[in-house]
N, C-alpha and C positions, 0 to 999 in steps of 0.2 A: 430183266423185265420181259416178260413170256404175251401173248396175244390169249395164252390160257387164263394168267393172271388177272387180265383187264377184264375178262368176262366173268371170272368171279369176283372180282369188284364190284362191277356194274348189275351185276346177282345181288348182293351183297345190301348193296345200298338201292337198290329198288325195293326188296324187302323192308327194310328200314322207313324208306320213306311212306309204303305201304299202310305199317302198323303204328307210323307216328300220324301221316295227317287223312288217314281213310279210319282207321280203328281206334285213333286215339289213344293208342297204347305204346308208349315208347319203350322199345327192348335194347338200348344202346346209349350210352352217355352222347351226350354232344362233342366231345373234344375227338372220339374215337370217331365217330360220323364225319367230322372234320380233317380228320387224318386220315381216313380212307380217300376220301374226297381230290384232297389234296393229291394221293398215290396217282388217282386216276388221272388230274389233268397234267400229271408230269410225265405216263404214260402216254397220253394221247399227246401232247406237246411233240416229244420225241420221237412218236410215230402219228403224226396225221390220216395216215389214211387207213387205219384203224376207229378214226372218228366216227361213229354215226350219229344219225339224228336223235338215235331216243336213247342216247349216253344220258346218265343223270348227272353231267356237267354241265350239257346244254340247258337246265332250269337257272342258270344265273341269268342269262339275257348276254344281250351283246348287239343281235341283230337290230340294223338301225335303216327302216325301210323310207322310200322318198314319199309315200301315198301310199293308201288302202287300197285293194285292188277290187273289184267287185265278184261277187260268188252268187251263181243262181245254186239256188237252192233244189236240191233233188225233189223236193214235196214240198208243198207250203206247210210255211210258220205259222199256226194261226193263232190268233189272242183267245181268251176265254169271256164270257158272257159273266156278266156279276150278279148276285145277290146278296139283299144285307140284312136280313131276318126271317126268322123263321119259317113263316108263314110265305115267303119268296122262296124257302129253300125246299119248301112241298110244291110249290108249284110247278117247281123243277122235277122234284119227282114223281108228280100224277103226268105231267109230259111223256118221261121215261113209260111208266107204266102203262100208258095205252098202247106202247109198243113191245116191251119188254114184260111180262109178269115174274113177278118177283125180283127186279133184277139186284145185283152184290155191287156194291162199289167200294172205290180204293178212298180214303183221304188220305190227304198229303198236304203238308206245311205249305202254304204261298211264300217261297224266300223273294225275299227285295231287292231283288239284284237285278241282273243282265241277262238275257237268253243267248244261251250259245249253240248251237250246234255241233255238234264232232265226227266227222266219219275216217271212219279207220279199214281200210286195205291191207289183206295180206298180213295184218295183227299191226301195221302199223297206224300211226296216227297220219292220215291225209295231212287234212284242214280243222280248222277250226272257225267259225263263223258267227257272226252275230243277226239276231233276225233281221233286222232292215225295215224292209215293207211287206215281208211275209215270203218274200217272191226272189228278190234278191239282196242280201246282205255283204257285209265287210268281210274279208278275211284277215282274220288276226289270229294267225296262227303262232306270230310270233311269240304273242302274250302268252296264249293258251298251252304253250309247254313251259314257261317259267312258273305253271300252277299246279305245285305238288298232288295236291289229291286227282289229278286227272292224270291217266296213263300217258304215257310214250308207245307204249307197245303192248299188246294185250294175246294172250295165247285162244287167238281164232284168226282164220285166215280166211272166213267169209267178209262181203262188204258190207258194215254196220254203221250205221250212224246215231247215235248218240245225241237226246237233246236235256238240258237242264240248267243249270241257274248261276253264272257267278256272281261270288259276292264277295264284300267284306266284311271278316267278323269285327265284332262290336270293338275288343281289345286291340286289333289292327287300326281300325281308325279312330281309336283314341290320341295313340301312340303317333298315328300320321298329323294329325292336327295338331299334336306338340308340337312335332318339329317343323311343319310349318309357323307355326307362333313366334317361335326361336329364330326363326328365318325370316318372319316379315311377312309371310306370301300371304295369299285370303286364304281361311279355312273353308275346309266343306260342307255342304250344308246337312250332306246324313252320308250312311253308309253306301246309300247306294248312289249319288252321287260320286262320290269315290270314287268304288268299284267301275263305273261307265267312264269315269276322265281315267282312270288307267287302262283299261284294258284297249284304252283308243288311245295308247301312246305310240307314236313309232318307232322309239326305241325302247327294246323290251328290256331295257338293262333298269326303265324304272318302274316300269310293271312288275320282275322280280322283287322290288324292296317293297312294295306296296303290301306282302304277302295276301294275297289274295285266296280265297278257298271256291269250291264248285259242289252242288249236288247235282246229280242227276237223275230224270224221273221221267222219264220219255224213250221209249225205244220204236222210232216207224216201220224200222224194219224186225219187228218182235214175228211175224207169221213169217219169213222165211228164216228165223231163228228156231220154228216148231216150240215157239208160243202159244200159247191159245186166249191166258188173259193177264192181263197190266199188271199184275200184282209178280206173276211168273217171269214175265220178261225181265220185270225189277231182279228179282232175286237171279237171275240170269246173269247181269250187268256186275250185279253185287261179286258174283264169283270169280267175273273174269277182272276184278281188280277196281271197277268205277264207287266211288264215293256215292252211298244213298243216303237220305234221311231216314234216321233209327224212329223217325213217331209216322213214319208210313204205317197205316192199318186198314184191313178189309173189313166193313162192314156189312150187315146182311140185311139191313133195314136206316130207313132214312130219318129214324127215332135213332138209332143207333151211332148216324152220321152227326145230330145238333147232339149227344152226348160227348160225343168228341171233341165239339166246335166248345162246347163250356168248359171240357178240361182245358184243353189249349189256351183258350182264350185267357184262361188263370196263371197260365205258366208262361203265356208272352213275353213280359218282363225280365224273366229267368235266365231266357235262351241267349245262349252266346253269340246272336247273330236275330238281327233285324226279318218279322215276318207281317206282311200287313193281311193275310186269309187264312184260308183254307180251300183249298182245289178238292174238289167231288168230281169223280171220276166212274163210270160204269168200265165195272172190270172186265167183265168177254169183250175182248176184241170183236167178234162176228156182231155179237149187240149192238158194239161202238156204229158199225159199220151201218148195222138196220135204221137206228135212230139218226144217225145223218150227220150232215151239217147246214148251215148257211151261208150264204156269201163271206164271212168274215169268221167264223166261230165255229168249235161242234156242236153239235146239240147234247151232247152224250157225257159233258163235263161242265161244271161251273165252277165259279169261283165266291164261298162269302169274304165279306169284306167286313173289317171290325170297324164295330162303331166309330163313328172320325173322334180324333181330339178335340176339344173344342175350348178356345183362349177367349180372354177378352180385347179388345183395342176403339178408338174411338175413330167416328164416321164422319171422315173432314168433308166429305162433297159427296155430292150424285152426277154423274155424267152418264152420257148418252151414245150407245153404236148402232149403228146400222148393218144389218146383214143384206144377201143378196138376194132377199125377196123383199127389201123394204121394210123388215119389222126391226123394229125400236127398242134396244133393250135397255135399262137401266143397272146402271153400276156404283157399287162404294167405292170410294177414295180415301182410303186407311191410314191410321200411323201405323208404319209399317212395322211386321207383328211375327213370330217364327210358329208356324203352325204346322207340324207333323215334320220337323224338321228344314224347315223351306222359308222363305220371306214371304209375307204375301201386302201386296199393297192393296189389290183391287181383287172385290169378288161381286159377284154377280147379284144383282135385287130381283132376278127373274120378267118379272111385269109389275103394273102399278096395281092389282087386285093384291098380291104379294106385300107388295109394300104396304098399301092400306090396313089391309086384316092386322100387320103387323106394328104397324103404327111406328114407323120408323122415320126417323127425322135426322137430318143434318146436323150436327154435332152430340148426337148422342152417343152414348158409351155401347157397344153391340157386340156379341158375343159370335163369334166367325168359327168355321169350322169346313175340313174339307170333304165336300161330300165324295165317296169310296177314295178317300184320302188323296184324291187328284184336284178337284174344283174348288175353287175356294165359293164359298157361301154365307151369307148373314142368316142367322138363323134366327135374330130376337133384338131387342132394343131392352137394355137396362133403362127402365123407365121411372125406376125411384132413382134413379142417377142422374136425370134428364131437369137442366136449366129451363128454369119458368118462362123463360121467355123464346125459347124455343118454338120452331114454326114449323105446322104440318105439311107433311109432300104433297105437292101437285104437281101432275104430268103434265109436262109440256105439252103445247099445241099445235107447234111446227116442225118440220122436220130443221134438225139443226146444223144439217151442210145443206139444202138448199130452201130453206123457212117455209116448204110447202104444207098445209093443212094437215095435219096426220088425220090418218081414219082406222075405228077401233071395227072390226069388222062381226058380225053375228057372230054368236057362240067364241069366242074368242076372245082373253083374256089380254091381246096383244095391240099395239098400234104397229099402223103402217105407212108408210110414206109408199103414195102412190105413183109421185113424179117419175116416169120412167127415166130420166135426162138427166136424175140426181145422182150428182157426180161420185159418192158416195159407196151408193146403189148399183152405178156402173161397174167401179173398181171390183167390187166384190163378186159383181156376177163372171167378170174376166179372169179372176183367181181361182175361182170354181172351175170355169171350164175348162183352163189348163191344168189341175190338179191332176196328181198321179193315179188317182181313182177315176177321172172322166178322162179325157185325150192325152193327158200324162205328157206336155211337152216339158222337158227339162232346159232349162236353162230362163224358164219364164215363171220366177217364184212371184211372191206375193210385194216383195222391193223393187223388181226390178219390171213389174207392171205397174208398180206408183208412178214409178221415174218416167218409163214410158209415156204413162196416161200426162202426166205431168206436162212434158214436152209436146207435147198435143200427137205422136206417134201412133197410140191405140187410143181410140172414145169408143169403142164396140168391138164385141166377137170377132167380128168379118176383119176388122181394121188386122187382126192377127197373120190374116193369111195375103198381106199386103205390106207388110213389113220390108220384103227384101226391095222393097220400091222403095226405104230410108236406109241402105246400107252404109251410104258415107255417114250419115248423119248420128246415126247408133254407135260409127266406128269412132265419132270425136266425143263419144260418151267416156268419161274416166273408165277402166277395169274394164273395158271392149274393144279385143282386138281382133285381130282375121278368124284366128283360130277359134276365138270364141261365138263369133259369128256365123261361121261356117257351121258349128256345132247347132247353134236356134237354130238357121235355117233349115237345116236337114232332120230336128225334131218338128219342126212345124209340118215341114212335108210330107216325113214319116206319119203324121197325127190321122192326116186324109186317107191313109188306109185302115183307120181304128172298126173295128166292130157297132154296128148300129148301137149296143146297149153301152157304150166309150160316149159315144156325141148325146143319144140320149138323158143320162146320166148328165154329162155336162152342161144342158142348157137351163138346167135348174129350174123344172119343172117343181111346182107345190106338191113335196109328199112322194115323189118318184125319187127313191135311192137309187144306190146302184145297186142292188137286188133286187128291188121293183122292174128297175132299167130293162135290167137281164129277164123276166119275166116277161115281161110285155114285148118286149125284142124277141123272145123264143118263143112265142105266139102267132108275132102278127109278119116275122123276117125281113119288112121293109121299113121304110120310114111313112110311106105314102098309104100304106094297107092300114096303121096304125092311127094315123090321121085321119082314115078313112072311115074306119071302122063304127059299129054302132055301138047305141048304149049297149043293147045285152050281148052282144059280141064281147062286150068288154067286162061286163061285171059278171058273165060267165067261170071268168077267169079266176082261181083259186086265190086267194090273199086281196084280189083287186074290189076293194071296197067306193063306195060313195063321194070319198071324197077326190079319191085319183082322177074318178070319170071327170067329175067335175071342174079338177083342176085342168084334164086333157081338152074337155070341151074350153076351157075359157082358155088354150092357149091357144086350139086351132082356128078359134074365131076372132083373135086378134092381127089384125091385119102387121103390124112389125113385126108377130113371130114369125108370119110363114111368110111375110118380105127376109127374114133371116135364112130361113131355110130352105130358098129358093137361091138366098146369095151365097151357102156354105152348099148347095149344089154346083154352081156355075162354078167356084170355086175348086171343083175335083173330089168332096169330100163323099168320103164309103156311106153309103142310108141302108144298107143291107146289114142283115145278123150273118156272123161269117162262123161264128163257134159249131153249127151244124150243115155245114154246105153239104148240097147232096154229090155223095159222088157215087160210082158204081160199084155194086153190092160185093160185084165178084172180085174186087181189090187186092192183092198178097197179101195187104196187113190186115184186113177184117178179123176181127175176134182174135187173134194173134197175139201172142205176148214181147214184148221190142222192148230192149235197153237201151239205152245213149248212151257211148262216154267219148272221153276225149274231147280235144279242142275243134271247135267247129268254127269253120270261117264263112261258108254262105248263110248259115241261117244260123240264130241265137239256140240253144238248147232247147228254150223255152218256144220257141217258134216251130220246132220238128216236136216236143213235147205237144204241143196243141194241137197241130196239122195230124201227126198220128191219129190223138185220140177221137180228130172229126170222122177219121178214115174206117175207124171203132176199132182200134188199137187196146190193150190193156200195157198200157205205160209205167213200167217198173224200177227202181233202183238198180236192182242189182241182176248179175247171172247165175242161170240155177238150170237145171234138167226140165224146167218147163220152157223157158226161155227158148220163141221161136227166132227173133232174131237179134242182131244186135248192130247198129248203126254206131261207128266210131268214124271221129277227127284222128285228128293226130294226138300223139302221147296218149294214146289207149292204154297202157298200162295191163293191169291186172286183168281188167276183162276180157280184155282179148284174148289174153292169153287161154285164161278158164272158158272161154266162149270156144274157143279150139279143140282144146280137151273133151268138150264134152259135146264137140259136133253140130254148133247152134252155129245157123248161116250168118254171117258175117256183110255186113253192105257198109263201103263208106260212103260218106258224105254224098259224095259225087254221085254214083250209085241209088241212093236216095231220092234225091233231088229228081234224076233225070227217071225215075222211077216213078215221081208222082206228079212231074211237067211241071215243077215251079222255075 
C-alpha cells in the first residue's frame, strides 16, 4: 500500500462523489464506492500521517466539539427585502431602472434552508459558517465537510468564499422522521428545521446520517475572480466543482422574470427539496454596486415570496401586548393548527379597525395563514360557521398590565397606553435598548431583564449602568456566577463607547430605526447638535420626513427624556457619531487598499475593519497585486505568505495600533 495508491483513491472517489451528489449522475455501483472507501481508511489507519483534511473519509463525521466558536465574518451576510406580487415585483424594478436602464437579472430558487458561508484557501476549504447576525456567525466546519456536494478541496489557490443554502431534501427528512417515530423522539416540523438542528450538532458523526445537501449561489469575491456579472461567477463555481441550482436563469426583462416565477410556482410541489421564493437578482456586479444597499439588505436583489398556505382552526380568545412605545396589539388564541409546516397557537389581529372590518369574534372558526410564510395571521372569520350567540369585539379600554386609559391617537389605527411607569412598557423599552442592533450588551436578553426587573434591580435605562452596585445580589441569582458576571459587566461597559447612532437607535425613539439612527447621526455627529437642531435643519435631510421631526420634537421637550440623557451622560456614555471621525488627510492608509488576517488579540477584526475604513481605507478579503497593505495577527497563513511574494507591506497588529495611536 503505496502513498501513490491513496491518492488515486482519494481521486477516485471525489470524482464519484462529484457526479453522484453535484450532477446527479452516478457512474459506480454502491458496493464498489464502498470498497474503495473501505481501501482508504485501511490505508490512512496504517499510515496517519498520510491523513488530510479533505480525505473523502473524513465526510463520515467523528469530530465532536465542546461549543461553537464564533467567526466574524469577512463581509456581511446580508438578508434580502421581500415582495409577494406582481405589481411589488415592478416596483422593485422601476427602483432598479432609475439607476440602471435596461438592467439583466439572474433568478434563482429561494431554497429553505440554512446560509452557510465557505472560504477556501490555497484550494482548500478554511471554514465554514453559518450567517448569525450578518456580522458574526458559528463555525461549523465540522458539519460542513460531512456534506457531499460541497468540496474539500477545490483546484484554485486564490482566497474565495463561497455563500449558499444548506438543506434537506424532501426524501432525507422523510426518512429522518421515521426513524425518529421508531425511536420515540419529537419529529421535525419541516425540512428546514432539520437541516438547522443538524448542522448545529457538535458531533458531526450525526450530521453525517442526517444526509444533508448544499447549493450555492453567491460568490463576494467574484470581481477578484475576473467576474464581471452573477450569472458568470455562478458558472465559475459550477466548474471548480460547487453544486448550483440547474433552474438558475438570466433574464432580460422583469416581464421575463414573473414568467419564471408562474413556471416555478407550478412545479414547487415537484421539486425534490423544499423552496418558499424566488431571489431576483441584477446581474453586473458594477450595477449591483451603483444601486446600493441599506442598512440591512441590497437594493439590487429581492426576494418574491409564494402566496402563504392558508388552514382553518378555531379562535379560543383575544389577548392583549404591549410594545415599547406603549401600543396595544391584539392576538388570537388558536387550537393549535400546522401551518406551512410549524404549530402555530397565536397570530397576530393587527389593530381593532382590523378586527372590525373583519368582523371577527371569539370562538369563531378563522382561516390563519402565514404572511411571507414567517408570521402567523388571521386573515377572515368563517361566518356561516359562526354560533348565534356569539359576541362582537370590543377593544378594551385600559391598559392591561397597569389598567391605565388607553388613547387611540389621530390618523392612527392603533391604541396606546400612555403611562410612562407601566411596568410592561418599561420592560420592553429595556430589551430594545440593550438589543444587538442598539448597544448590543450581551448577556442582557429579553429573560434575564424580566428577572432583573422582577427583583426590583433594573426599573429604567440608567438602572443598567448601575448594576455592578448589586453584584453579590445578581451572583445569588440561579445560572450567575463570577464568570458570568464579569462577562455583563464588561458588555455594559464596553456599550459606553457605542457610536451616537448604537444609543440613538436604542432609546426608541417613534419611527427612528437604526437606519434612520445612522442618518441623522451622520448629519448632525453629536447628541446635543441633534437635539439642538431646527425644523428645516432636520427635514432638509433626505428620507427624514414629518413624522421623525415630530417624533424628535416631542422627545426633546419631555423633560424624563433629557433628565435620561443627561444621566447616560454623567454615566460615561459615547453622544458622538464615531463611524466618520475626522482624522488627517495625509494618513498611510487613505485611499489605500489593506487586508486583515490572522488572529488578532488587541482589537476585534471588525474593529481594525471599521477604524481603516474611517481612515478611508478600501477594506478587502483577500491578497492581490493591488493590495497596498496587509495587517496580520498570528497564524497569518496563506496571506502572508502571498503578500510576500508579491511585495505588499506587511504591518502587524502592533505596528498598526501604534500606527494609528489607539
Amino acid at each position: 500500500m503505496t502513498l501513490e495508491r491513496l491518492n488515486q483513491i482519494k481521486s477516485l472517489l471525489n470524482d464519484y462523489n462529484y457526479q453522484y451528489y453535484v450532477l446527479d449522475n452516478p457512474t459506480v455501483s454502491d458496493q464498489e464506492y464502498d470498497r474503495l472507501m473501505q481501501e482508504l481508511q485501511t490505508i490512512e489507519n496504517e499510515h496517519p500521517e498520510w491523513l488530510t483534511k479533505d480525505s473523502p473519509s473524513q465526510r463520515v463525521g467523528g469530530q465532536v466539539l465542546e461549543s461553537f466558536q464564533k467567526i466574524t465574518h469577512q463581509r456581511m451576510m446580508l438578508s434580502l427585502g421581500n415582495c409577494f406580487n406582481e405589481e411589488e415585483l415592478k416596483q422593485f424594478d422601476a427602483r432598479i431602472t432609475d439607476v440602471i436602464p435596461n438592467p439583466e437579472y439572474v433568478v434563482e430558487l429561494k431554497i429553505d434552508g440554512l446560509a452557510v458561508s465557505l472560504v477556501y484557501e490555497n484550494g482548500e476549504l478554511v471554514y465554514g459558517a453559518t450567517r448569525g447576525d450578518g456580522t458574526i456567525g458559528e463555525d461549523i466546519t465540522h458539519n460542513v465537510r460531512t456534506i457531499h456536494s460541497i468540496p474539500l478541496r477545490i483546484d484554485d489557490m486564490q482566497t474565495i468564499e463561497v455563500r449558499g443554502e444548506i438543506f434537506m431534501p424532501k426524501a432525507s427528512f422523510n426518512q429522518l422522521n421515521e426513524e425518529r417515530e421508531k425511536e420515540g423522539e419529537q419529529l421535525f416540523a419541516n425540512p428546514r428545521n432539520a437541516a438547522a438542528g443538524s448542522i448545529r450538532q457538535l458531533d458531526s458523526r450525526i450530521a453525517a446520517k442526517r444526509k444533508l445537501d448544499a447549493f450555492l449561489y453567491m460568490v463576494p469575491t467574484a470581481i477578484e475572480m475576473g467576474c464581471e456579472t452573477h450569472y458568470e461567477a455562478l458558472m465559475r463555481i459550477k466548474e471548480l466543482g460547487f453544486k448550483t441550482n440547474p433552474y438558475t436563469k438570466v433574464c432580460q426583462s422583469i416581464d421575463d422574470v414573473w414568467k419564471y416565477i408562474e413556471e416555478m410556482t407550478s412545479q414547487r410541489n415537484d421539486l425534490p427539496y423544499e423552496i418558499d421564493g424566488i431571489v431576483i437578482k441584477v446581474n453586473n456586479i458594477a450595477s449591483q454596486e451603483r444601486v446600493g444597499y441599506t442598512a440591512k439588505v441590497p437594493k439590487w436583489a429581492i426576494a418574491y415570496k409564494f402566496p402563504a398556505e392558508e388552514v382553518i382552526t378555531k379562535l379560543k380568545d383575544i389577548i392583549f401586548t404591549i410594545g415599547r412605545t406603549g401600543q396595544i396589539t391584539p392576538n388570537a388564541v388558536l387550537e393549535p393548527v400546522r401551518v406551512a409546516g410549524s404549530l402555530v397557537q397565536r397570530a397576530t389581529l393587527h389593530n381593532e379597525d382590523n378586527i372590525m372590518t373583519k368582523d371577527i369574534r371569539v370562538g369563531d372558526d378563522v382561516v390563519i395563514r402565514k404572511a411571507g410564510d414567517v408570521i402567523p395571521e388571521v386573515v377572515r372569520a368563517l361566518k356561516e360557521r359562526r354560533d348565534e350567540n356569539s359576541v362582537p369585539f370590543e377593544m378594551i379600554k385600559e391598559c392591561p398590565y397597569c389598567h391605565t386609559a388607553l388613547t387611540r391617537k389621530d390618523n392612527e389605527a392603533a391604541y396606546y397606553c400612555l403611562n410612562e411607569h407601566c411596568d410592561s412598557k418599561k420592560v420592553e423599552k429595556i430589551v430594545h435598548f440593550v438589543s444587538r442592533d442598539a448597544m448590543n450588551i450581551e448577556g442582557l436578553g429579553e429573560r434575564i431583564v424580566e428577572q432583573f426587573y422582577s427583583l426590583g434591580l433594573i426599573n429604567s435605562i440608567i438602572d443598567i449602568y448601575h448594576l455592578k452596585d448589586h453584584g453579590q445580589e445578581i451572583k445569588d441569582i440561579e445560572g450567575f456566577g463570577q464568570k458570568s458576571l464579569d462577562n455583563l459587566f464588561q458588555a455594559i461597559e464596553k456599550s459606553k463607547d457605542n457610536s451616537l447612532e448604537k444609543l440613538l437607535f436604542g432609546l426608541g425613539i417613534k419611527g427612528i430605526g437604526s437606519k434612520m439612527a445612522d442618518t441623522l447621526s451622520k448629519n448632525f455627529k453629536t447628541m446635543d447638535d441633534l437635539l439642538n437642531a431646527s425644523y428645516t435643519s432636520l427635514i432638509a435631510i433626505k428620507d427624514v420626513g414629518e413624522t421623525i421631526v415630530k417624533s424628535l420634537i416631542e422627545f426633546k421637550n419631555n423633560e424624563q427624556s433629557m433628565a435620561l440623557i443627561e444621566a447616560l451622560k454623567n454615566e460615561g456614555l459615547n453622544m458622538d457619531y464615531l463611524k466618520e471621525t475626522v482624522v488627517a488627510s495625509d494618513n498611510m492608509f487613505k485611499d489605500k487598499t489593506v487586508c486583515v488576517t490572522g488572529t488578532l488579540s488587541i482589537m476585534t477584526r471588525k474593529e481594525v475593519k471599521d477604524y481603516l475604513e474611517r481612515l478611508g481605507a478600501n477594506v478587502t478579503g483577500s491578497v492581490s497585486k493591488k493590495t497596498d497593505f496587509l495587517i496580520c495577527g498570528t497564524d497569518a497563513g496563506s496571506k502572508l505568505e502571498k503578500a510576500n511574494n508579491l511585495g505588499v507591506s506587511v504591518l502587524t497588529e502592533e505596528d498598526f495600533v501604534k500606527e494609528v495611536g489607539r
